[in-house]
Backbone as a ProteinNet text record, in pm:
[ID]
protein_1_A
[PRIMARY]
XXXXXXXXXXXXXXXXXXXXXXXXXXXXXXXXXXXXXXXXXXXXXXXXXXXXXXXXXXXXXXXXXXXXXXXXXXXXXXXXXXXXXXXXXXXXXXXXXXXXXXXXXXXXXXXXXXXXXXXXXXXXXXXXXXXXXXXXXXXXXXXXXXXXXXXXXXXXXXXXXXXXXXXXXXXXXXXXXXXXXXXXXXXXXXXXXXXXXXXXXXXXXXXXXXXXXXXXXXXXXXXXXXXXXXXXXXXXXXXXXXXXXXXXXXXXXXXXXXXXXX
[TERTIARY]
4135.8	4248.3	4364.4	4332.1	4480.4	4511.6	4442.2	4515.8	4604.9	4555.6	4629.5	4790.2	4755.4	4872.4	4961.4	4935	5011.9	5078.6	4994.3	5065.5	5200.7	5147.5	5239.7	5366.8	5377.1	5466.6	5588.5	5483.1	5586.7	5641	5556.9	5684.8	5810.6	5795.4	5940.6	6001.2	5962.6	6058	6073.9	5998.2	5987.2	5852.2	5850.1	5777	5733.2	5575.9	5549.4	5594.1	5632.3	5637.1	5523.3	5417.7	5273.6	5179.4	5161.5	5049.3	4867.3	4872.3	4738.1	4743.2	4822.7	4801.5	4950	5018.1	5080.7	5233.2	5252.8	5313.7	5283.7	5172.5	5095.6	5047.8	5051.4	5011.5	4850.8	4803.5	4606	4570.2	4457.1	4370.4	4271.7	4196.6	4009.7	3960.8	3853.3	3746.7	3566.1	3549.2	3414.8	3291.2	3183.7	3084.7	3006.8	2924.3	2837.4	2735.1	2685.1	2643.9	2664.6	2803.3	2900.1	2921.7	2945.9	3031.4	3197.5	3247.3	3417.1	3452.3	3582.1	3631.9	3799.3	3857.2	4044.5	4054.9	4157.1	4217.6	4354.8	4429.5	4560.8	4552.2	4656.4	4682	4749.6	4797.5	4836.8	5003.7	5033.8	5154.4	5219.2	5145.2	5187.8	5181.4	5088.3	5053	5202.6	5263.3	5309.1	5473.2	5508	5606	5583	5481.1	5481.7	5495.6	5438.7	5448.5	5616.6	5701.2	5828.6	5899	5842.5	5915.7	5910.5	5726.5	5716.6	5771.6	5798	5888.7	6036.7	6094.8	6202.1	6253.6	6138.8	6157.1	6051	6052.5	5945.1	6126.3	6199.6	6314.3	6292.3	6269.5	6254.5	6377.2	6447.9	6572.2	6604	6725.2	6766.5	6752.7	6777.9	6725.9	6569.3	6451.6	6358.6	6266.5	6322.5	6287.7	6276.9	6284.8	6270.9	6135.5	6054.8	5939.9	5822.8	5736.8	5604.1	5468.4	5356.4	5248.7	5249.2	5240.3	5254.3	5321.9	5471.4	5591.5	5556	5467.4	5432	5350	5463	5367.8	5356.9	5214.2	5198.6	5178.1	5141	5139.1	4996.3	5001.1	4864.3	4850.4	4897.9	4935.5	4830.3	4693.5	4545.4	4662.1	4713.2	4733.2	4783.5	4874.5	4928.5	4877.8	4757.4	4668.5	4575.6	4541.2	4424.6	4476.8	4643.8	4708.5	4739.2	4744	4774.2	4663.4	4547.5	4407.5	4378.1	4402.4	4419.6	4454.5	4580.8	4625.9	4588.1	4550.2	4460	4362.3	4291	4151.5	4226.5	4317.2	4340.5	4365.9	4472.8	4500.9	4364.9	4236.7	4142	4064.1	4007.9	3980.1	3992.2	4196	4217.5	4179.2	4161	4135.3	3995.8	3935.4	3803.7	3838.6	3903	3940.1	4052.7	4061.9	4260	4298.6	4240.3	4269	4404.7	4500.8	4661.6	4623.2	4731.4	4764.6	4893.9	4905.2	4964.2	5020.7	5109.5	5156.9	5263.1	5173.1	5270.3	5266.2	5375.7	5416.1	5561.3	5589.2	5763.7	5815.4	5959.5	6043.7	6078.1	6076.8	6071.3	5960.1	5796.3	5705.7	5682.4	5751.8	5665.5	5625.8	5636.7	5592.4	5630.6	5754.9	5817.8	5792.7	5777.6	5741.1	5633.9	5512.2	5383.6	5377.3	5490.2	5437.5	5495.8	5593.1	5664.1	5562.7	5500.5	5422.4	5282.9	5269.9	5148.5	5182.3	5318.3	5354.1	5359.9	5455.8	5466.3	5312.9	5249.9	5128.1	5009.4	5038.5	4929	5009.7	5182.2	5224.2	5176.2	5202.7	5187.6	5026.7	4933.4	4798.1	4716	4788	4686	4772.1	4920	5012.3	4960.9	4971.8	4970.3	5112.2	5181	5304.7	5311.6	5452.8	5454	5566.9	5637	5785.9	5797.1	5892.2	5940.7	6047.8	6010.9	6122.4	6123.3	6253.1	6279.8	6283.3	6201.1	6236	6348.4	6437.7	6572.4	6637	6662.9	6714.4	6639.2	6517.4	6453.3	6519.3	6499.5	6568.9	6673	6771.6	6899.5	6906.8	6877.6	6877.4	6827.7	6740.9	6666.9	6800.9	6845.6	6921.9	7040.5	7102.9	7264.4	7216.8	7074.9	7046	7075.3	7056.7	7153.4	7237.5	7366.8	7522.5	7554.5	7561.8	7615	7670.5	7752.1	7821.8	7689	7564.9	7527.2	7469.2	7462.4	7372.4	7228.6	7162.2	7074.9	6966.3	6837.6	6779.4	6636.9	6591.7	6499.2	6387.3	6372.8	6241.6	6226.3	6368	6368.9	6419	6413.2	6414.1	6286.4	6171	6051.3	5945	5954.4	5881.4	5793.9	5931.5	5861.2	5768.1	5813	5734.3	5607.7	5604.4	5485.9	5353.5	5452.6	5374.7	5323.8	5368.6	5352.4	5235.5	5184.6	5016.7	5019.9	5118.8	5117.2	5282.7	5265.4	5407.5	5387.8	5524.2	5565.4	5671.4	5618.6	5708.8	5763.1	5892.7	5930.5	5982.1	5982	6036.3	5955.8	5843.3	5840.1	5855.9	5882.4	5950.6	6037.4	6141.4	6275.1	6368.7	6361.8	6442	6411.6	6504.6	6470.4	6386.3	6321.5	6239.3	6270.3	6301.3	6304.8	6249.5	6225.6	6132.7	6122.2	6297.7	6283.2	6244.1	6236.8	6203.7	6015	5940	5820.7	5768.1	5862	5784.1	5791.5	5903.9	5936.1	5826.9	5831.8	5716.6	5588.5	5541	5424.6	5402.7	5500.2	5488.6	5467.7	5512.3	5523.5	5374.8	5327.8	5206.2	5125.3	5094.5	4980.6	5012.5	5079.4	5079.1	4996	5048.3	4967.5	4798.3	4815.9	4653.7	4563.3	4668.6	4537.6	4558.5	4617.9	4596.4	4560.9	4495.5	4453.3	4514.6	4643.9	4746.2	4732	4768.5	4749.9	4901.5	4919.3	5028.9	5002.7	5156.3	5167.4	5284.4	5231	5327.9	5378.6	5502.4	5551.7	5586.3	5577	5625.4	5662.4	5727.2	5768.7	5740.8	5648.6	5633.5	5451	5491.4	5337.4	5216.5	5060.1	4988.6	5036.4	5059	5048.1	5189.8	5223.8	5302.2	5338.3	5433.1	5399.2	5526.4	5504	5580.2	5606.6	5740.4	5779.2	5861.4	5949.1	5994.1	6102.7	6071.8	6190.8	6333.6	6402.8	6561.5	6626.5	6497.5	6471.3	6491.3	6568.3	6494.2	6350.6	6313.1	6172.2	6070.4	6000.5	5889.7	5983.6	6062.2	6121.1	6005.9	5998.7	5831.9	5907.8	5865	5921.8	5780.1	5865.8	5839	5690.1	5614.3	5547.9	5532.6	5472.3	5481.8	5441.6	5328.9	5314.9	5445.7	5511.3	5628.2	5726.3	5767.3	5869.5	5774.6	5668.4	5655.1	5550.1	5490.6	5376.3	5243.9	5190	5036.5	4945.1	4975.2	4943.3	4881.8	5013.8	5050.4	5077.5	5029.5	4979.3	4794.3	4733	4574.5	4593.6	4652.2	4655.1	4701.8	4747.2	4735.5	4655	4560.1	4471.1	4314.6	4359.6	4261.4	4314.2	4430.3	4473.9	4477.7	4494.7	4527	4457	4435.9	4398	4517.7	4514.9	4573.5	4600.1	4725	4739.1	4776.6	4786	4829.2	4911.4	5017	5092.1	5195.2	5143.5	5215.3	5243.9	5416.6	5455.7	5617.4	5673.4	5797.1	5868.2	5999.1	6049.1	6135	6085.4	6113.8	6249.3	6329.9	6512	6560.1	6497.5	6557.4	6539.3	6401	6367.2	6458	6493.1	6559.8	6693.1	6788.7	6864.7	6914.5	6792.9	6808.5	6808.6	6756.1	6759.6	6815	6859.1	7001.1	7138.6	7190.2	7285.9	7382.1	7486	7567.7	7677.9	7783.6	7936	8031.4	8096.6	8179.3	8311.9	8396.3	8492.9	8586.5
-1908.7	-1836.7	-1829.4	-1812.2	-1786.1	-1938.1	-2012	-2158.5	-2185.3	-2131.6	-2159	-2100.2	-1985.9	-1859.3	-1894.9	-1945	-2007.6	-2102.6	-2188.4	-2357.5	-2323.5	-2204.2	-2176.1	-2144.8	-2036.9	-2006.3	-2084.2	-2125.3	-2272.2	-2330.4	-2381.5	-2483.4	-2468.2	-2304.4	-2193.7	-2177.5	-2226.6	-2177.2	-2029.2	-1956.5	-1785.2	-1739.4	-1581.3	-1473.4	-1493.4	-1495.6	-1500.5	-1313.2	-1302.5	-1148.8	-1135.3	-1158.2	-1152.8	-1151.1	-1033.7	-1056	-1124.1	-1094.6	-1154.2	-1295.4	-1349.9	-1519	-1621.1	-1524.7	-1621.1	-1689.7	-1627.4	-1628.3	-1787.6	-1818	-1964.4	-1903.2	-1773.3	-1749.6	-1726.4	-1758.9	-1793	-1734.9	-1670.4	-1601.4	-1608.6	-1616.9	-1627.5	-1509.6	-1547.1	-1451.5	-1456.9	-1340.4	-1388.3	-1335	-1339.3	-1285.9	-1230.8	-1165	-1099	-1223	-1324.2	-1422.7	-1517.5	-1550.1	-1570.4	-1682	-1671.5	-1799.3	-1751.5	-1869.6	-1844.3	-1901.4	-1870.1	-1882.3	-1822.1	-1867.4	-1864.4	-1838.6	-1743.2	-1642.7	-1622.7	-1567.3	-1556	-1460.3	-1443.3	-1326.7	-1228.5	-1097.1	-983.2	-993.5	-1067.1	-1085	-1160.8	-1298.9	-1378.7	-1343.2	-1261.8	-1185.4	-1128.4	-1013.8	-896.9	-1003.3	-1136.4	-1159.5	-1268.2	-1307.8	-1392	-1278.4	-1157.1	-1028.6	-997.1	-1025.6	-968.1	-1085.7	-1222.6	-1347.2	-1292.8	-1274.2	-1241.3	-1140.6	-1020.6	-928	-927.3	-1057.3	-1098.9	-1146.9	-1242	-1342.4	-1267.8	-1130.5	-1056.6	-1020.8	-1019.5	-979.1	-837.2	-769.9	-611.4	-524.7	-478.7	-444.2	-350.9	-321.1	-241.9	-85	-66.9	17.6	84.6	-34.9	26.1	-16.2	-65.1	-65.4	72.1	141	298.8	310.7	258.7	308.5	284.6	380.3	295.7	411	386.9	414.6	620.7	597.9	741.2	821.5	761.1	853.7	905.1	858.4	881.6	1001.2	1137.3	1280.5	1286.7	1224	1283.9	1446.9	1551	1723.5	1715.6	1775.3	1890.1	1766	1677.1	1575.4	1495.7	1537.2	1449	1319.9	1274.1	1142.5	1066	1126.3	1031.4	1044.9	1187.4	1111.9	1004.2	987.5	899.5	749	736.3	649.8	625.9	693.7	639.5	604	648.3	629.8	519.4	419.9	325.9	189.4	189.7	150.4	110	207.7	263.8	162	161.6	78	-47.9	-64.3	-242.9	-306.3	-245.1	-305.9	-334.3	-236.1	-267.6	-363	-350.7	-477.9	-596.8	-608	-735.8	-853.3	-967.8	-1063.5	-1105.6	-986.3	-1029.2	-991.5	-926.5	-886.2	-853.7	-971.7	-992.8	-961.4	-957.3	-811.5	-730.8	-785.1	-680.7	-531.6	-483.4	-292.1	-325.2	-272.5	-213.9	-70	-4.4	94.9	132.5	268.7	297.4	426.5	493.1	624.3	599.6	742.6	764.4	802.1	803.6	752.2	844.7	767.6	901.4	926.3	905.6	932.4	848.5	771.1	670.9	527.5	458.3	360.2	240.7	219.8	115.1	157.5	285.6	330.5	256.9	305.4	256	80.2	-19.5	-109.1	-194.3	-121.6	-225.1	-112.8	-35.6	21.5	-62	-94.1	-181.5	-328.7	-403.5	-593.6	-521	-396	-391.7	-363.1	-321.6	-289	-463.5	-507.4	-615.2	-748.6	-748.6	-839	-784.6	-635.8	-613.7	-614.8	-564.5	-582.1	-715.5	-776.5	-897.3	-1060.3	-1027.6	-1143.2	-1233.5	-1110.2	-1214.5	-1237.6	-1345.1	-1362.7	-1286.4	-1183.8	-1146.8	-1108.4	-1095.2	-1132.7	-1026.7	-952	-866.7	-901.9	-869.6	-921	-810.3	-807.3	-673	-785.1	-754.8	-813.1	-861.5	-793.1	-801.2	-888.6	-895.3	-970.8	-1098.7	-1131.7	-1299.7	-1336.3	-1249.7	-1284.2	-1365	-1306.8	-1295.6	-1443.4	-1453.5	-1559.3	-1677.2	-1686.6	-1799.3	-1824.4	-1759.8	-1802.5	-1805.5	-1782.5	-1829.6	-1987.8	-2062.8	-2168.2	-2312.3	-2191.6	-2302.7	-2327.6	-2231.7	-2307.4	-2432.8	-2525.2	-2655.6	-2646.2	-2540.7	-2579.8	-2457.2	-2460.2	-2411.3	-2534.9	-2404.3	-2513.5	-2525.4	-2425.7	-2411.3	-2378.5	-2484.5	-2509.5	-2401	-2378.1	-2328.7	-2347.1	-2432.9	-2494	-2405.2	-2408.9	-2365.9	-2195	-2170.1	-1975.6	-1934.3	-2024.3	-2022.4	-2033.8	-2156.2	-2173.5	-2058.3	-1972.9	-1925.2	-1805	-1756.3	-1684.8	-1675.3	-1827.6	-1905.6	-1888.9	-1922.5	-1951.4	-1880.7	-1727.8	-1671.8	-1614.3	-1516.9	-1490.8	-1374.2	-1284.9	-1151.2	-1139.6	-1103.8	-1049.8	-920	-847.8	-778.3	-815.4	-734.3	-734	-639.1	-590	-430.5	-432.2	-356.4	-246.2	-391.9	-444	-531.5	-449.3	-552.6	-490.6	-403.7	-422	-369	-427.3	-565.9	-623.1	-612.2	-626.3	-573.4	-783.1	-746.3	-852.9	-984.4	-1148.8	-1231.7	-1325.9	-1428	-1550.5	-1580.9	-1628.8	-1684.5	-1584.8	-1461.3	-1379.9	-1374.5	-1397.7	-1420.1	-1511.4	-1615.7	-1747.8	-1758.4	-1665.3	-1709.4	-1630.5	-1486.4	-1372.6	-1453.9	-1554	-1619.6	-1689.8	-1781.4	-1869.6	-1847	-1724.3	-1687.3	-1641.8	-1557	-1472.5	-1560.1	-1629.1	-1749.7	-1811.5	-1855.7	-1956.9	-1927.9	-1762.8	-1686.7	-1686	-1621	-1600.7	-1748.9	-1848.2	-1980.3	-2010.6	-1973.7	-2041.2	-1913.8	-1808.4	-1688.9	-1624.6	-1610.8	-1490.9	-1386.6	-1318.7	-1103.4	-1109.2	-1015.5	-976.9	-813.4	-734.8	-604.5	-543.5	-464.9	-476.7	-327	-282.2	-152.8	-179	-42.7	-26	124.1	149.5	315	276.2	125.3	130.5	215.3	258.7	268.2	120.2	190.5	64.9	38.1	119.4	117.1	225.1	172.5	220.2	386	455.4	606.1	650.4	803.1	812.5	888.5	976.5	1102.9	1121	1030.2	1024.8	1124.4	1251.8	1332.5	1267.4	1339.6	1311	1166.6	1162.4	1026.7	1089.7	1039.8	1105.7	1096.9	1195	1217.7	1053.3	1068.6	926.4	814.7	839.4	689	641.7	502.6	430.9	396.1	434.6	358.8	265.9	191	53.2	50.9	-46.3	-31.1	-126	-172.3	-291.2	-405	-401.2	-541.8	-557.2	-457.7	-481.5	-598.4	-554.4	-614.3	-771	-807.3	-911.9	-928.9	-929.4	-985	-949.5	-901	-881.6	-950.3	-1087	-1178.4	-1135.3	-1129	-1106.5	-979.6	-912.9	-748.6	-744.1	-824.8	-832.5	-931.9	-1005	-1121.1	-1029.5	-918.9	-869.2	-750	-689.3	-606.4	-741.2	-834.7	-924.1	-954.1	-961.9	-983.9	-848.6	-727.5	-595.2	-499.9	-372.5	-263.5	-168.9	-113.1	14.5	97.3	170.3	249.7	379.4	488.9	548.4	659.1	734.7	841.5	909.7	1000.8	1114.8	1225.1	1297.5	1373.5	1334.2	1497	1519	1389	1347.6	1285	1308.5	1249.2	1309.8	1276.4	1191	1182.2	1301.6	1357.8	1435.6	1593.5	1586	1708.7	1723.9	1589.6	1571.2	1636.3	1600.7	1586.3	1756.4	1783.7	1974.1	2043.2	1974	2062.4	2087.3	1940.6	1937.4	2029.8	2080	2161.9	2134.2	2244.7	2213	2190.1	2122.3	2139	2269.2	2257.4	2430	2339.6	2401.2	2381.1	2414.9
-1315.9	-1375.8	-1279.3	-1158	-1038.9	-1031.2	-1013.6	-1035.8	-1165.1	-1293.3	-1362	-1370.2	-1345.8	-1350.1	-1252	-1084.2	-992.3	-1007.6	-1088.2	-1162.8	-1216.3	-1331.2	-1418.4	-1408.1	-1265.1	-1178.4	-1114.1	-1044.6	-947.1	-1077	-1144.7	-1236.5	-1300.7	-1332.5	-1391.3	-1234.9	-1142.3	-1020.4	-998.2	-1042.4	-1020.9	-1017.9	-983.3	-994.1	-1159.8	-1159.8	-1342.5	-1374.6	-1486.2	-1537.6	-1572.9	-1653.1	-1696	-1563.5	-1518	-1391.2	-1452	-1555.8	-1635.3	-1652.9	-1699.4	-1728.7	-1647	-1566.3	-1529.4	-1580.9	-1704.9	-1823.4	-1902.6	-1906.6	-1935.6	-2083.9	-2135.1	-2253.6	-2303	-2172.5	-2186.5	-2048.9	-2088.4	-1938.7	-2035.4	-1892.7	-1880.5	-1871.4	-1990.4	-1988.5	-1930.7	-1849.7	-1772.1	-1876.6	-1892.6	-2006.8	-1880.3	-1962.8	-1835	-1843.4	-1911.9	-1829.3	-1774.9	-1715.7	-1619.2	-1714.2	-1865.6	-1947.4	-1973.2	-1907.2	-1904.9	-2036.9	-2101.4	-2176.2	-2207.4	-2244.4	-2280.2	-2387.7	-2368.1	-2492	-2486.8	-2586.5	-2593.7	-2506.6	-2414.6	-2338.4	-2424.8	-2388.7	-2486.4	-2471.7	-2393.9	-2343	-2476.7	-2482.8	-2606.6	-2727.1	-2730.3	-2885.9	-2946.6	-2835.3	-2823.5	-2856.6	-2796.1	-2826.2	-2961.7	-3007	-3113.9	-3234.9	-3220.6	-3316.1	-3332.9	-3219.2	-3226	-3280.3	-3295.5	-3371.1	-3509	-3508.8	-3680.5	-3771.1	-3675.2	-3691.6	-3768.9	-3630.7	-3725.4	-3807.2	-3894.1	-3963.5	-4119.6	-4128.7	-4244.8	-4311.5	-4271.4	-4339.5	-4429.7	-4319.7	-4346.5	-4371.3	-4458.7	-4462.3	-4386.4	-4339.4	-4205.7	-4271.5	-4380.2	-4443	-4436	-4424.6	-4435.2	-4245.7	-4157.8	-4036.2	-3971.2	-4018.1	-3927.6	-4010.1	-4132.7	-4202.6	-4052.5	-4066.6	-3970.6	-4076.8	-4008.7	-4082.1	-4015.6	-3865.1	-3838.5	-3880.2	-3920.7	-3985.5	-4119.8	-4172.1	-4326.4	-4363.3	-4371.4	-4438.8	-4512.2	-4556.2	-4705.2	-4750.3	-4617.8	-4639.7	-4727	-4782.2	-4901.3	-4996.9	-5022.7	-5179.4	-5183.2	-5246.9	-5211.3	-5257.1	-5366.7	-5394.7	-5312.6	-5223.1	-5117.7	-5002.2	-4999.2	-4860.3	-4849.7	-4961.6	-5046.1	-5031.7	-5041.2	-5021.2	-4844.8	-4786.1	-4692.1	-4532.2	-4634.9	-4585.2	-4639.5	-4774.4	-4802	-4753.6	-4708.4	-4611.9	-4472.5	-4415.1	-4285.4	-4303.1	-4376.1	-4476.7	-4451.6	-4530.9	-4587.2	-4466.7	-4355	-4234	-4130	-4131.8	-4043.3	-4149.7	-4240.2	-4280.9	-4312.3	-4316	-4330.8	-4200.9	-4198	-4374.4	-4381.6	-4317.8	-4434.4	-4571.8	-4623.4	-4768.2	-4801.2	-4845.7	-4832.9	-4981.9	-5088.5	-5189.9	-5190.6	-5235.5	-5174.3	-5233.1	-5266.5	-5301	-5398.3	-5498.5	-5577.5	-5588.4	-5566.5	-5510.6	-5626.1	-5691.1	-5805.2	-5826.8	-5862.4	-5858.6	-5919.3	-5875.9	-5969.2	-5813.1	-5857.7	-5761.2	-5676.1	-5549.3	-5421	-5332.9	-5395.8	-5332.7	-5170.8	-5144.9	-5005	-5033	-5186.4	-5231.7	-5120.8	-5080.2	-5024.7	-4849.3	-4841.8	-4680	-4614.8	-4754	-4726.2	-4713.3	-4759.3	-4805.8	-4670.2	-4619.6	-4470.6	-4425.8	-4410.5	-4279.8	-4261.3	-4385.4	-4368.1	-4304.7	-4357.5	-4290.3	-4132	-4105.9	-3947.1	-3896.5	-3934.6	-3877.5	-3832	-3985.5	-4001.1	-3848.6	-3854.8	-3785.4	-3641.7	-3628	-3455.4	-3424	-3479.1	-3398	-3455.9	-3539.1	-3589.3	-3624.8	-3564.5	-3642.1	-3714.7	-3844.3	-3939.7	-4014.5	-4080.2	-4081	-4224	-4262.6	-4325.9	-4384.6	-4546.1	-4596	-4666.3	-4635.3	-4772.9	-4852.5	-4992.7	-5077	-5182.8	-5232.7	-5333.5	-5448.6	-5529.8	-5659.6	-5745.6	-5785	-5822	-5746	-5640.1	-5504.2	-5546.8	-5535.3	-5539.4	-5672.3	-5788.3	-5926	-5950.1	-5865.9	-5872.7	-5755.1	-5633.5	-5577.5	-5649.5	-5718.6	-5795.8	-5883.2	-5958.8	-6063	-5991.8	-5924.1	-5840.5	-5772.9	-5764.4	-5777.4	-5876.7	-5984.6	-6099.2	-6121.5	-6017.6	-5975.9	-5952.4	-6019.9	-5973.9	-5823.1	-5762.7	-5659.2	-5580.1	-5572.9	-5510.4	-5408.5	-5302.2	-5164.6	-5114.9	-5178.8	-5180.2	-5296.6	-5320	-5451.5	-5454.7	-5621.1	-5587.6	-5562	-5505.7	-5374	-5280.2	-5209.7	-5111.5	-5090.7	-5166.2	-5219.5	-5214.8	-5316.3	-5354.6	-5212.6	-5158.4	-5050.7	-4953.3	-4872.8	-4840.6	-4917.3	-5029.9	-5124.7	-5117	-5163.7	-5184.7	-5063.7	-4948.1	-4816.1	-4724.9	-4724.7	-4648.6	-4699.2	-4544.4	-4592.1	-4641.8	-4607.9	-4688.5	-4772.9	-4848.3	-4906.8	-5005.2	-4940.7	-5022.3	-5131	-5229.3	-5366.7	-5399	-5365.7	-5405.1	-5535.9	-5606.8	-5722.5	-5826.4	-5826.7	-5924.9	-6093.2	-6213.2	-6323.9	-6327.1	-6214	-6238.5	-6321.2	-6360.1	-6450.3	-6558.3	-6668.2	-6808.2	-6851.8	-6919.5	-6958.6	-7037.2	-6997.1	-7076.7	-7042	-7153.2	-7125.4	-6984.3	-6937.3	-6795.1	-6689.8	-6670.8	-6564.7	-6603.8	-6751	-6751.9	-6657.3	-6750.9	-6673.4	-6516	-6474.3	-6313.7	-6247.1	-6293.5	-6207.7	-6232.1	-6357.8	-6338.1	-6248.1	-6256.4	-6103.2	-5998	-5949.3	-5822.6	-5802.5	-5886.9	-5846.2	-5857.1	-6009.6	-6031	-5855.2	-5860.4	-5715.2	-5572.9	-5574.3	-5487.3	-5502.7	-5658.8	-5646.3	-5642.8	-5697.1	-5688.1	-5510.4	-5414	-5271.2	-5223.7	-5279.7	-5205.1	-5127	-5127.8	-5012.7	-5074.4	-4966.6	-5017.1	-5080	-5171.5	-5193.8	-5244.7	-5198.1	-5173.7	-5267.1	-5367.9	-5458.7	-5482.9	-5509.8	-5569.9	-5725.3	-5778.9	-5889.2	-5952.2	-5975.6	-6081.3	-6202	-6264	-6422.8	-6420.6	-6558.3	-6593	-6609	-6618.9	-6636.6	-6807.6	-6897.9	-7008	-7051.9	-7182.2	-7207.6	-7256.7	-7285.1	-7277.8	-7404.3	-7460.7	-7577.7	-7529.1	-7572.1	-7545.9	-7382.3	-7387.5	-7229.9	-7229.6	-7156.3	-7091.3	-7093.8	-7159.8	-7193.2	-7281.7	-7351.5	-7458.1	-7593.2	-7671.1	-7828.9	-7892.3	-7919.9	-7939.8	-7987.2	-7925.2	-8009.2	-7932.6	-7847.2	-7813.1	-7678.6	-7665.1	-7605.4	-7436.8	-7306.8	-7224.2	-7162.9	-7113.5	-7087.1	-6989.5	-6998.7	-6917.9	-6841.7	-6703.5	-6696.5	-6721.2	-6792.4	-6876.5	-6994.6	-7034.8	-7105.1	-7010.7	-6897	-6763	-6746.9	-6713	-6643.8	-6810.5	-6877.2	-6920.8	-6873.9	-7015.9	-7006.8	-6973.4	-6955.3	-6882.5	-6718.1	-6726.7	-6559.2	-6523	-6623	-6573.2	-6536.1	-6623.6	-6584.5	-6457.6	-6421.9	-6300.7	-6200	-6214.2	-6095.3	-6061.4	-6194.6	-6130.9	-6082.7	-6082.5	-6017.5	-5870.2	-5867.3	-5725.6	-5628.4	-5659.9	-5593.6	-5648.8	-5544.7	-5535.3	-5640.1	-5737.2	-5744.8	-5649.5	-5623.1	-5527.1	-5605.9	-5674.1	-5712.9	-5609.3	-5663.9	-5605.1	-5658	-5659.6	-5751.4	-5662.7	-5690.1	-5621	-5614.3	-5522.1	-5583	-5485.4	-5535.2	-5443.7	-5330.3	-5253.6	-5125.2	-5029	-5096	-5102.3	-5148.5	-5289.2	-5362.2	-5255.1	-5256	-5128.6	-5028	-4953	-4823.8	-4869.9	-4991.1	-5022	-5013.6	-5097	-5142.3	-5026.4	-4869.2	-4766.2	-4669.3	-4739.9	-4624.5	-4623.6	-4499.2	-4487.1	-4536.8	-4618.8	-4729.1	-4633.9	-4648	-4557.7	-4632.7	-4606	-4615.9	-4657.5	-4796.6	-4810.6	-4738.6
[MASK]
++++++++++++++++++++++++++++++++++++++++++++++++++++++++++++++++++++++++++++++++++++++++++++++++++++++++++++++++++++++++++++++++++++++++++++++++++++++++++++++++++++++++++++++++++++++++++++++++++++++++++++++++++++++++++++++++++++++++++++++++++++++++++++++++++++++

């Protein structure tokens, strides 16, 4: 190992910063029955985690989320949820099974879902993408600009490729053929090459009557309404239910915050 780490040295013409491997990325390991063997050092881990970091396209908006920051207080549903989590990150990928994360708006849905890519990229880099639904929508179809520069191959790709993804606010768009057929693609694609995917939603599993500030008997949407019943059972095959219920916690923040003075 000091041969290697010395090699490593001299050839950068400096002091290595990594006193463990030399900054060569690999140190030796001794067994207690004196069998050696090479491993990533923690050094390389720690900066290949801060590549993957940058390239999950986490919105600057939701980079302050982490798993510790997340109080769920007294709310069994969102402790249940964030013990969940806790769960999915130590077992992944032996059981790469995503989460579905659904509640009404405000609860932690989108907190929980970058607390889990930052978690899975820093102790296990695994590579991982967030994408808001509406946003991929909307990029796919500014594709069919003649004077666009970029096709949807290459929108899709990494979708496709990466090993974990998030899907935020899925069935936020109001529902037509082409947003069917597109949310099929994407997920079918996933579930036939086996990637996790991590999904939010504020729709119901099923649809509901009597919606607060609706005229009476009027039906809101559910999400097999938004993407297809199709591709509402295709994804209780791909993901965990996450449920969470509780007040929202913008609105809380909002109410407690100090008033300004005319």
């Amino acid at each position: 190992m000091g041969a290697m780490n010395k090699s490593t040295a001299l050839i950068a013409g400096k002091a290595p910063v990594c006193s463990l491997c030399g900054d060569s990325g690999w140190r030796e390991i001794v067994s207690d029955d004196d069998d050696k063997r090479v491993t990533r050092c923690q050094c390389f881990l720690g900066s290949r985690a801060d590549r993957l970091l940058s390239v999950a396209k986490i919105p600057a908006r939701y980079e302050h989320c982490e798993l510790i920051g997340y109080e769920p207080g007294a709310n069994p549903s969102l402790v249940s949820a964030k013990m969940t989590v806790r769960n999915f990150i130590q077992q992944y990928p032996l059981d790469r099974t995503g989460l579905m994360f659904r509640g009404s708006i405000g609860v932690g849905k989108t907190h929980l879902a970058v607390s889990t890519i930052k978690e899975l990229i820093r102790t296990k880099n695994v590579p991982c993408l967030f994408c808001e639904y509406r946003d991929l929508l909307k990029r796919i179809q500014d594709c069919y600009n003649p004077a666009a520069e970029t096709t949807e191959l290459e929108v899709l790709r990494p979708i496709f490729e990466t090993e974990v993804l998030v899907l935020d606010e899925l069935g936020a768009v109001k529902p037509s053929q082409w947003v069917w057929d597109t949310v099929s693609f994407i997920l079918n694609t996933r579930y036939n090459d086996n990637r996790t995917t991590i999904i939010t939603t504020n729709l119901l599993d099923e649809a509901s009557l009597g919606v607060p500030g609706r005229p009476s008997g009027m039906r809101e949407d559910s999400l097999g309404d938004r993407i297809g019943e199709r591709m509402r059972s295709r994804i209780h095959e791909m993901c965990r239910t996450v449920r969470m219920d509780g007040e929202d916690f913008r609105e809380k923040f909002r109410s407690n915050a100090p008033r300004s003075r005319s």
